[in-house]
N, C-alpha and C positions, 0 to 999 in steps of 0.2 A: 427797478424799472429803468428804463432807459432814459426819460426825459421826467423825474419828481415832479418837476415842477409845470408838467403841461396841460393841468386840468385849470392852472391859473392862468395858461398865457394862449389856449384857444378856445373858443368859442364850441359849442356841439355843430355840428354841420350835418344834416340829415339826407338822403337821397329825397330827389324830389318828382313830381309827376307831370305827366304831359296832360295839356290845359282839357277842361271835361269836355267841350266840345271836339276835340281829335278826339279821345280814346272811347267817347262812345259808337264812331263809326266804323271801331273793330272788336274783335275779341284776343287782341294781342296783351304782351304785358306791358303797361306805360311807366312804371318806376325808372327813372333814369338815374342811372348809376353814378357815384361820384370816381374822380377822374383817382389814380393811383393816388400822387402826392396827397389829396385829400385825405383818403382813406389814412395812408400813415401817416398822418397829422392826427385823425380821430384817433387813432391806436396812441400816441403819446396823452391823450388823453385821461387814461387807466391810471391811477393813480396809485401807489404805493399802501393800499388801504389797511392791510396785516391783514384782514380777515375776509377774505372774496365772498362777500356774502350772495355775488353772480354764481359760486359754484352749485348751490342750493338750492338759487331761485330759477335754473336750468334745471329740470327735469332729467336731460342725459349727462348732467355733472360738466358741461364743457370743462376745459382750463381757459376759462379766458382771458385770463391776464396774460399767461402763458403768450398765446397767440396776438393777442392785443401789443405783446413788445415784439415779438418779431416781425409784427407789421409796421410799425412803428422803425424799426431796424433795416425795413424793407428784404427781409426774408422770406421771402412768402411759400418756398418750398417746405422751410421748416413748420410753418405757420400751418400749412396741410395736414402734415404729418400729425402737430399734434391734434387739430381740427379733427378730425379720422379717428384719432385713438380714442373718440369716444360716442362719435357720432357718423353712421355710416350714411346718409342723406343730408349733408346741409344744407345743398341745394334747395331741399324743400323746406327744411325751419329756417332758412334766410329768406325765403320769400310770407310765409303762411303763419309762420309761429307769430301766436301776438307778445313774445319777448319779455316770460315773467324775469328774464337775468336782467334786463333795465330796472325792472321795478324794483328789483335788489339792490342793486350798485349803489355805493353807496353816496355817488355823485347825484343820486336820486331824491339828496334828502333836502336838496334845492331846487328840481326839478330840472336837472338837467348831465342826468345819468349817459356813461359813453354808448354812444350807436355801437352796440356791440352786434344787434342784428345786421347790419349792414355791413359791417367788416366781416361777419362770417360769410355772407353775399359775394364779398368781393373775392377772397381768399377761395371760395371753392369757382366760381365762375372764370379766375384767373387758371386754376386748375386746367378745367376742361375745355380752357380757349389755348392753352399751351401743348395739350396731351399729356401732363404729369399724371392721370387718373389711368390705371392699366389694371388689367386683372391679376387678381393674388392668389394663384395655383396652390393648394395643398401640397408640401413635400412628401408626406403618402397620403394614400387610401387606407380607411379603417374596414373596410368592408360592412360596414352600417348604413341602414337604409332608412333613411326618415321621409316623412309626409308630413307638410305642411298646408294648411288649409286656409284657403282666404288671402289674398294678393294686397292687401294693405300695405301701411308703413310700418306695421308691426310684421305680417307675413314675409316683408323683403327683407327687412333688416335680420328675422330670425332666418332665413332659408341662405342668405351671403355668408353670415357668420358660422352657420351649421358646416356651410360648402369648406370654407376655409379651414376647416378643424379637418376635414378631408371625408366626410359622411356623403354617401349619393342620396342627394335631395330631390325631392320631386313636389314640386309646389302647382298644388291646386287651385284653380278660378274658376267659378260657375260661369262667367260671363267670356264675352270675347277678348276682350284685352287685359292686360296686367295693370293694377293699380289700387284697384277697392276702391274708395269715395275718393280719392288724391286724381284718380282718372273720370271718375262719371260725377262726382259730386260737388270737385271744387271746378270755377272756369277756366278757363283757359288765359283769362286777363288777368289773373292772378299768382297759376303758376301755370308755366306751357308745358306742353303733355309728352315735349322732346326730351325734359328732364329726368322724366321715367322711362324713356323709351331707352335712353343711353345706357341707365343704371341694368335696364333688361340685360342688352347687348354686353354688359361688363360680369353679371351675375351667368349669362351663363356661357360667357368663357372661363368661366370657374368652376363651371360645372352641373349649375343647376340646372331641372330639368323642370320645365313651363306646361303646364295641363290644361291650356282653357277651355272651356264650353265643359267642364265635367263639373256638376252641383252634386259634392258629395252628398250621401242622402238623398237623394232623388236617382240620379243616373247611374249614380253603383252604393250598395249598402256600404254607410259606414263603419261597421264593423270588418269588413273585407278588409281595409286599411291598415288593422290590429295583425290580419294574417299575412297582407304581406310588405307590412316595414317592422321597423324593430321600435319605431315609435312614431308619434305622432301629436303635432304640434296643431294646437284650433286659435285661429287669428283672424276668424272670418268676421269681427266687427258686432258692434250692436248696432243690428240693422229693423228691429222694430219699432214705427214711429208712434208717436206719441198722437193719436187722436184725439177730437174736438167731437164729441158726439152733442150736437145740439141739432134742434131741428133746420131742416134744410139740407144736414151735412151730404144726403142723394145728388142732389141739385149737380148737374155739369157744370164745370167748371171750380169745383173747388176739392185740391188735389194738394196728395202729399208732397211737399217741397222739393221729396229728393227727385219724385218722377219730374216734375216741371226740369230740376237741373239736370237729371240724367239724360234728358229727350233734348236739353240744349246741345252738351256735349256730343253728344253723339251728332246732331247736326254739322258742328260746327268741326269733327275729325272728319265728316264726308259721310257716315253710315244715313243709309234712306228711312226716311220717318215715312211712315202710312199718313195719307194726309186723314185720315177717319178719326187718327189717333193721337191729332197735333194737340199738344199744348203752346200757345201763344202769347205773350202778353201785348203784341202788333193792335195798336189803335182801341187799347182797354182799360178801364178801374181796374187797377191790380191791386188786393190787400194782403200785406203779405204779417202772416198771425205769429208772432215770435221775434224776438228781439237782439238773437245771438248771430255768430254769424252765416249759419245757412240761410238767413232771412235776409240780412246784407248780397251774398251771393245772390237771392231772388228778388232783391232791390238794382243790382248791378245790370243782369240777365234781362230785367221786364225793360231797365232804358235801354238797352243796346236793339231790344226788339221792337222798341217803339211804341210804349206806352203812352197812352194819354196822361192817369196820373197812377201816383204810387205811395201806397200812404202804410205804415211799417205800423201795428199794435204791439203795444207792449202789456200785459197781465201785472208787471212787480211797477212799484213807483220811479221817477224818474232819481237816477241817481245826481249825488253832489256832481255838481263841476269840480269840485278838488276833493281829495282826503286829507283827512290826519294823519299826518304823515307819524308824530307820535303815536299812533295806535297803530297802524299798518304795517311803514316801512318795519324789515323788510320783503314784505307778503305782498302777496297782490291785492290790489285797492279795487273796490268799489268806487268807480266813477263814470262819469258820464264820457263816454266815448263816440267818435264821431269816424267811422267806417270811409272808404275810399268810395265804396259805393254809395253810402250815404251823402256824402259829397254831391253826389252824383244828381243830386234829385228825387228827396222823397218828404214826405211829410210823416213826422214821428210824432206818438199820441202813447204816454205812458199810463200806468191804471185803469187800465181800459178790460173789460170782461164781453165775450161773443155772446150776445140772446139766441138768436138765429139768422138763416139767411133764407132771403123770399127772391122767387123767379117767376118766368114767365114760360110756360110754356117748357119747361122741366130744366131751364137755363138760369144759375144766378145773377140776380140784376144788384140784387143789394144786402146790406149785414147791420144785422140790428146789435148795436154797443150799449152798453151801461158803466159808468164811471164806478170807480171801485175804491172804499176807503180801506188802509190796512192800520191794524194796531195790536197788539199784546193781549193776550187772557192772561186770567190767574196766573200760569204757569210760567209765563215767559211766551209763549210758543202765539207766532203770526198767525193771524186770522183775518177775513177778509170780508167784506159787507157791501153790498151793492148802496151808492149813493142814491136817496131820492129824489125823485124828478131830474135824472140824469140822462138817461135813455137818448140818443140820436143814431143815425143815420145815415152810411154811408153807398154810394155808388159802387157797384161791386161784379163787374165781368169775369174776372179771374180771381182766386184767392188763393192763397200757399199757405198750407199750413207747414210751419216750421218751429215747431215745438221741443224741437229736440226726440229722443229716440230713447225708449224705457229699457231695452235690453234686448240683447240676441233674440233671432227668430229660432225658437224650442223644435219645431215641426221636422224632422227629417234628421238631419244629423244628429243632432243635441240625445233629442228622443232615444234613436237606437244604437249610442253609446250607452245612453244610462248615466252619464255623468254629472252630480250634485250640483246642485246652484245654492246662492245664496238668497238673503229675503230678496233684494231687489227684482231677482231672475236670472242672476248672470252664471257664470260657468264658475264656481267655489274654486280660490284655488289663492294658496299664499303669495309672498314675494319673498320671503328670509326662510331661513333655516334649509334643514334636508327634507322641507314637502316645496320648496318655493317651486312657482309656477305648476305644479303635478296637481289632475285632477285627483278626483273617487277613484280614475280608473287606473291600473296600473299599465305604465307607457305612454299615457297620454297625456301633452300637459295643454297650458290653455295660457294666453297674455294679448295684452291691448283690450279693447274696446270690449272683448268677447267677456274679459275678465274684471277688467274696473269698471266697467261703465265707459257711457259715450263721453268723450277727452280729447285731447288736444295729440296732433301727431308726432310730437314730440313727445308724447308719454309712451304712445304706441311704440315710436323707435326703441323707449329705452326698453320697454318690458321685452320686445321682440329680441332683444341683445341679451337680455339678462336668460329668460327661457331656454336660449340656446345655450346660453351655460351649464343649466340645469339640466338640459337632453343632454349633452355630450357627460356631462356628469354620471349622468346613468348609466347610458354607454357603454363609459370606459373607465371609471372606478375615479376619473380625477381628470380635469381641465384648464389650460390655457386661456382658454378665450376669456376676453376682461367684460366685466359685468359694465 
């Protein structure tokens, strides 16, 4: 490493935010960047540890030490380069990703692991403020034609990597713009929607070819896709939500999380909302049902629009303020974490289970709770029991349920491929060997969200990389492109 000794002679220095009063009167991003010299100050910070236990606890494998010294060295071309060689959107896991490689490092085991998210931040943002980011033409065409499905982080990241091997890609979105949840799902105050728009403009000067408003399954059979590409990649996300069937769940006003954000976003690019159709949380009881972070996004969202109040349930008990770091590190910990929007203004109620919700006049006004103890059977295995005489009673004009998301929607595409799931419901399909990423069906394979389960966009990236290994594998009998 460049500087052994820099994890003893600086301090961690973190980017910091603009005060909650500004950034609630927009929907921009408030994280203020640290100045360069910073930056490679934190990069001498990486420590000579022998064992990068950050390459692990990254899902797409960064090299971060790697990069961490030639920031540090003030290289930042190189620092690209190898940033790139393993992750094709940093942009967006420097903003979004909550950063299991900190909770690796093993500077971690004091609590105060190197801002590795923020130098990858700085290092691509430096990029594209310089024009070092340029498209990377294929040296030939193979004459293979793939179809990718679903505009996600996993759908760009496999349709860029496909194009680069030199296959004509034609990537599929049911909706109007490119993105999947990264566009309609997360805010705009968290990551802005230019980051993808650029990545557009670079994937297809490389070739790929953009499909929106086509919902495979619905506006062309998906089998048609089998006839005419040589294969085909399903990246379209687990996009069916987790329901609250309890009485009341009719009542207006209480609505799946992702429509509340997706009806934000779309406000806030410019597209016209039906006012018939508005979701609001302007001058309301917002209760937003889920604890992760689409409920944060719907805690963010409901202050920017002007909530009265905002009060976050949580179903599992409240986690520690710290972990054992002996038992943890270096995993990711269970703890009590405290969100940007949460910051922001809300009030959080952990153990908490939904009775129903009562309205007036077919509108909900309110949501009956019961306190919830949890403890062990016989077997090991949590179980859960309403506390008695715990029952209260909240104020409730709007509610988000955000529960998270059980598995791909089956209806249309899934159906008439035919292609196997697992217990969960998701699309069956390995990550190693000669089936990785390949459905039941032959030609088509499946990765992200469609495939593991609803994850973090950093898993999405990496599966979306690895799959395209495996298409071109098929292919062409053997591949280049790095997993």
């Amino acid at each position: 490493m460049g500087k052994p000794t820099g994890f003893m002679e600086y301090d961690r220095q973190d980017r910091a935010c603009a005060p909650v009063a500004d950034r609630l009167t927009h929907y921009e991003e408030f994280v203020i960047p640290l100045a360069d010299d910073m930056v490679s100050q934190q990069g001498a910070r990486c420590m000579d540890c022998g064992i990068p236990f950050c390459h692990t606890g990254c899902p797409v494998n960064n090299l971060i030490p790697d990069w961490n010294d030639l920031v540090y060295r003030e290289d930042w071309r190189g620092a690209l380069d190898v940033l790139h060689s393993t992750n094709n959107f940093p942009e967006f896991t420097g903003r979004i990703c909550p950063a299991p490689c900190e909770a690796a490092c093993t500077l971690n085991i004091d609590d105060n692991p190197v801002t590795i998210k923020t130098i990858e931040c700085a290092i691509i943002d430096k990029a594209w403020q310089n024009g070092w980011i340029t498209p990377q033409t294929p040296r030939h065409k193979t004459g293979k034609r793939v179809a990718v499905v679903g505009s996600g982080p996993a759908g760009m990241a496999s349709s860029q990597q496909l194009a680069r091997a030199g296959h004509d890609v034609v990537l599929f979105e049911k909706t109007g713009r490119i993105g999947g949840l990264m566009r309609y799902g997360i805010p705009d105050f968290k990551m802005s929607k230019t980051l993808i728009d650029q990545r557009i403009a670079q994937m297809r000067a490389e070739g790929v070819k953009l499909r929106t408003h086509v919902h495979v399954g619905v506006d062309i059979p998906a089998r048609q896709l089998l006839e005419d590409f040589d294969a085909v990649v399903l990246t379209g996300g687990s996009e069916k939500p987790r329901d609250l069937p309890v009485p009341g769940r009719d009542l207006k006003g209480v609505h799946y999380a992702m429509d509340f954000l997706r009806q934000s976003n779309k406000r806030v690019a410019g597209d016209l909302i039906n006012p018939e159709d508005a979701i609001l949380a302007t001058d309301k009881h917002v209760i937003v049902i889920g604890g992760g972070d689409t409920g944060s996004d719907c805690i963010g969202t409901s202050n920017r629009q002007g909530a009265k109040t905002v009060t976050q349930l949580e179903i599992l008990p409240r986690p520690p303020d710290k972990e054992n770091k002996g038992l943890t590190w270096p995993n990711w910990p269970n703890r009590k974490r405290t969100s940007s929007s949460q910051e922001e203004g809300c009030a959080r109620i952990w153990s908490v289970a939904t009775k129903d919700f009562t309205g007036e006049d077919g509108q909900v006004k309110a949501i009956r709770c019961v306190k919830v103890d949890w403890h062990k059977d016989d077997k090991g295995n949590w179980q859960m029991s309403e506390a008695p005489g715990s029952e209260f009673e909240l104020k409730a004009d709007l509610v988000c349920l955000a529960m998270g998301f059980v598995h791909p929607v089956h209806e249309g595409m899934l159906e008439q491929l035919g292609v196997e799931q697992d217990a969960r419901g998701n699309v069956r399909g390995a990550t190693e060997g000669p089936q990785a990423y390949k459905t039941s069906v032959d030609g088509v394979f499946a990765a992200g969200d469609m495939r593991r389960g609803q994850s973090l966009v950093v898993w999405a990236i990496r599966e979306g990389r690895q799959a395209a290994r495996a298409v071109d594998e098929y292919l062409m009998g053997r591949s280049e492109l790095p997993r």
